[in-house]
C-alpha positions in Angstrom: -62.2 156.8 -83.1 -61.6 153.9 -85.4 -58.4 152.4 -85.8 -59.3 150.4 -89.2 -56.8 151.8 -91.6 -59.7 152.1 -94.1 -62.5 154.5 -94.1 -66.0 152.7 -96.0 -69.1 153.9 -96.7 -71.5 154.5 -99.5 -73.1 157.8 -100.7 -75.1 158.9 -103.4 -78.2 157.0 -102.8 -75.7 154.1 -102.0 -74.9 154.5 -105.7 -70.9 155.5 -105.2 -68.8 153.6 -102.9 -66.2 155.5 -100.9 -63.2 154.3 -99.9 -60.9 156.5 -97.9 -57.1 155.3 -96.6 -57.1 156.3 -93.0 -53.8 156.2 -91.1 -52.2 159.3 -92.4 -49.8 161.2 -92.6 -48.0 157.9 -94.2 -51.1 155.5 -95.2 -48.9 152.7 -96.1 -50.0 150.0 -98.0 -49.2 147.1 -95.6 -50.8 143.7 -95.0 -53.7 145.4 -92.9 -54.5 148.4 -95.4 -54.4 145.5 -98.7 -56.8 143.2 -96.8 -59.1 146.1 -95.9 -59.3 147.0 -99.5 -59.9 144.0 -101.0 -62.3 142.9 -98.1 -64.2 146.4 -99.5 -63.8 145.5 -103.6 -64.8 142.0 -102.5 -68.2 143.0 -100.4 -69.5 145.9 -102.8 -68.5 145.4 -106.3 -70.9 142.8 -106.8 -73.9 145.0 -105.6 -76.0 145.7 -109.2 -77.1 148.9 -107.6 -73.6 150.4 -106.9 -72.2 152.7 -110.2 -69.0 153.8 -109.1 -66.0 153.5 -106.6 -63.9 156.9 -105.5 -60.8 156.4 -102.9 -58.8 159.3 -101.3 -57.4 159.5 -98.6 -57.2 161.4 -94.8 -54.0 163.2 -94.4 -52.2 165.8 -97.0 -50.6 162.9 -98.6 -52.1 159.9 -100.4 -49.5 157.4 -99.6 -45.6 157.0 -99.1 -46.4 153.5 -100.7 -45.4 150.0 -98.9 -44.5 148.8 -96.0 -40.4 148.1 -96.1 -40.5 145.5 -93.5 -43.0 143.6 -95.7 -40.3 143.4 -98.0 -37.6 141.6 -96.3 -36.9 137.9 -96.8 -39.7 135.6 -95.8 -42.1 138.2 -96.3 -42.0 139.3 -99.2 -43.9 136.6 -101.2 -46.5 136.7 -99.0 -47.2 140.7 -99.3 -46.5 140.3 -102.9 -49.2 137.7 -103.9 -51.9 139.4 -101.6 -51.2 142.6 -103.2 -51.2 141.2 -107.0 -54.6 139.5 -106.1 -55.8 143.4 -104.8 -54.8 145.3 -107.9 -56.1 142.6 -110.2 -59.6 142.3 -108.7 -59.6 146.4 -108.8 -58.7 146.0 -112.9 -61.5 143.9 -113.2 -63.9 145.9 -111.5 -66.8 146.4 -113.8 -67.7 149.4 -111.5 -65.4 152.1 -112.8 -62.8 153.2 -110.1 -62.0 156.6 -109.3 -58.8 157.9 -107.3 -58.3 161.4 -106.0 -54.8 162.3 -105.1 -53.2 165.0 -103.1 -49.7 165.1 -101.8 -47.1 161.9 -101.6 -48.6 159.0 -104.3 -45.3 156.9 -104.3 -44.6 152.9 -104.7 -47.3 150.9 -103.6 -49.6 153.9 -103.6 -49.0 154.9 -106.9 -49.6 151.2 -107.8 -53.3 151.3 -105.9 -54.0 154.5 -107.9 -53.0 153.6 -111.1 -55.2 150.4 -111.2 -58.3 152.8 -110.9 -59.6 154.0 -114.0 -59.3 157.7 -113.7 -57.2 159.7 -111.6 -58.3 163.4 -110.1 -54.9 164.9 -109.1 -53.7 167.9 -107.2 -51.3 169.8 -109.2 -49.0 169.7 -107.1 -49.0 166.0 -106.2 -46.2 163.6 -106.3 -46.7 160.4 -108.2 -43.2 157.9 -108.1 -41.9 154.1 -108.1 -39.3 154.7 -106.1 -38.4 151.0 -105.5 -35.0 150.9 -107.3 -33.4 153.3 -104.6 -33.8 150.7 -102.3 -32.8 147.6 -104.6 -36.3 146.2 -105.9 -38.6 147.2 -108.5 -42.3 147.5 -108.7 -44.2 144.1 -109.8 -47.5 145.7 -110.8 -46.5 149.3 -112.1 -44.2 147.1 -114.3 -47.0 146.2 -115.9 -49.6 148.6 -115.2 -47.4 151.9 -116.4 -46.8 150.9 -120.2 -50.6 150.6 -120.2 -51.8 153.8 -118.8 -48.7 156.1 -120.2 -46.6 156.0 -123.1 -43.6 153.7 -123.1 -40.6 156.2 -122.7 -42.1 158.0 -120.0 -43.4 154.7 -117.9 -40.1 152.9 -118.1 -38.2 156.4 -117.4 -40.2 156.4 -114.2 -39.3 153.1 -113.3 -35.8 153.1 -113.6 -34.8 156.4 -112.4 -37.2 156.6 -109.3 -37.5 160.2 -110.0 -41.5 161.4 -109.3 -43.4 163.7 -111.4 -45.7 166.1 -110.1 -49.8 166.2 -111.1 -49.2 168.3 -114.5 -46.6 166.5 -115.6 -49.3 163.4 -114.6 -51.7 165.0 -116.8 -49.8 165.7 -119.5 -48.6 162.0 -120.0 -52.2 160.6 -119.7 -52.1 159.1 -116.2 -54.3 161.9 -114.9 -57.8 162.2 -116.1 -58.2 165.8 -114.3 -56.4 168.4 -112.6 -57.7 170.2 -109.6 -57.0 172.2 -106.5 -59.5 170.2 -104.4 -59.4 166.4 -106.7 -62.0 164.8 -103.9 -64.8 167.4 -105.2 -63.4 167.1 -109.0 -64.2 163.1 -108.7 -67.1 163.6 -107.0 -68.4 166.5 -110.1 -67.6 163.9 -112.2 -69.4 161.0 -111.1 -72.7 163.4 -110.6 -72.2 164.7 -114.0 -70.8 161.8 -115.8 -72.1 159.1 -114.4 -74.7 159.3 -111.9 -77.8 159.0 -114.8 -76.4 156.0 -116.4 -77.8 152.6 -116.1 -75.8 151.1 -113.8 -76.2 147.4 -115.5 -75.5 149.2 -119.0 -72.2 150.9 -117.8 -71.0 147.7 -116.4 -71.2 146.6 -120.0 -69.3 149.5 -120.7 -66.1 149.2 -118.6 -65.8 145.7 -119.3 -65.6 146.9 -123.0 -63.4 149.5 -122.7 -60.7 147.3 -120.5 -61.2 144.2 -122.6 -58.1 142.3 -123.0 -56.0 144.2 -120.2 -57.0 141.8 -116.8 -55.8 139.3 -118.7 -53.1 140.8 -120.5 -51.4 142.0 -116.9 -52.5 138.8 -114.9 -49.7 137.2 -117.4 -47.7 140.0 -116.6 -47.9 139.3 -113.0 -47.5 135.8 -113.3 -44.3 136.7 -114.8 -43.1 139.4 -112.4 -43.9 137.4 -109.7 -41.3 134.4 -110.7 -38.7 137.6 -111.9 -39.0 138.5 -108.2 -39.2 136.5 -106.1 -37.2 133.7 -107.8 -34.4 135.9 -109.1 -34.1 139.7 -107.6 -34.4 138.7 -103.9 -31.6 136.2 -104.6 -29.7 138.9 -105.0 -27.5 140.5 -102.2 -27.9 144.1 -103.4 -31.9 143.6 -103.1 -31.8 142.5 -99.2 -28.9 145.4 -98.9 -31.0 148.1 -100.6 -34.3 147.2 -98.0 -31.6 146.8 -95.3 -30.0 150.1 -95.7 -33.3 152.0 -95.8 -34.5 150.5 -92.9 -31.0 150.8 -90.9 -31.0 154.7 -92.2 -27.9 154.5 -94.2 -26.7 154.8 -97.6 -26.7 151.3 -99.6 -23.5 149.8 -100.8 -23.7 148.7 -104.0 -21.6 145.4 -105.0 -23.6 144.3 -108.8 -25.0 140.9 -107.1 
């Protein structure tokens, strides 16, 4: 059995392009799961034949989110930029995105999911930035949430931590569709929603429909970026936070 930590293959007359996180039950989003994704955006997207993209993942769970070490000092800029470039060449996908999600979608899971353009969700399912428990915040659903959700509820997200399950998901508008098995909901959808289109005209029509966000968030980013690695990781609350998480003990808190 492969060790990759992504699953890729296409389907549908190689019309859909299937990508499935493979290292569950965890399927963190560290250095080797962002390359393998963007190495699988990069190769396929510009194939004029392909019409659609659907990830989900092995495992109950979708992710736990990113890799902690990654985090630390002299890391962190590194995994930061690399994962930037990943969500930003999956928003301007002209390929419409699917994500189906069961279980665990939290912090740099969520993230990966919410760049897609329609999520397929387990009631059930957990969707959460929980970032500022361990002293950081989240670069890209900073600037992804107030996009996909409304303002209250996105920033309510990202400053308490506290994750909302699949209804709750659908309600706000970050899920597209609720279903007890999302994998064969995305899939419905792309056979009936999709499948017959030109795939040249649809193109057309994603690039229409997200017109003004790539660049719109890549400002955001650029932004982010200088807000985190320039100013939060100075701070000794930030390196305590990841530190106390990793060492399995409650943070101490000192406001610097």
């Amino acid at each position: 059995m492969s060790d990759a930590p992504l699953r890729v293959w296409r389907e549908r007359e190689g019309k859909l392009l299937r990508l499935r996180l493979a290292r569950p039950k965890a399927n963190i989003i560290d250095a080797e799961m962002i390359g393998a994704l963007d190495a699988a955006l990069a190769a396929n997207l510009g194939d004029p034949a392909l019409v659609a993209v659907l990830l989900d993942h092995e495992g109950p769970h979708f992710s736990f989110g990113a890799s902690i070490q990654e985090h630390l000092p002299g890391r962190f800029a590194q995994m930061l930029d690399s994962f930037m470039a990943l969500i930003l060449r999956a928003l301007a996908s002209d390929v419409p995105i699917l994500a189906a999600v069961r279980g665990q979608c939290l912090g740099g899971g969520m993230e990966v999911a919410v760049a897609a353009n329609l999520i397929f969700a387990a009631p059930d399912a957990k969707f959460g930035q929980p970032e500022i428990a361990v002293g950081v915040f989240a670069p890209p659903s900073s600037a992804l949430l107030p996009e996909r959700m409304p303002r209250g509820a996105a920033e309510s997200i990202l400053f308490s931590g506290r994750p909302i399950d699949g209804v709750e998901a659908h309600r706000l508008g970050l899920v597209h569709a609720l279903s007890a098995d999302p994998e064969a909901a995305a899939l419905a959808y792309f056979d009936e929603s999709l499948a017959a289109h030109s795939p040249v005209v649809l193109r057309y029509a994603v690039r229409a429909a997200r017109c003004g966000l790539v660049e719109r968030v890549e400002a955001k980013f650029a932004a982010l970026r200088d807000l985190y690695v320039s100013e939060l990781m100075s701070t000794r609350d930030a390196v305590e936070g990841l530190t106390a998480f990793l060492e399995k003990r409650p943070a101490i808190w000192e406001g610097r």
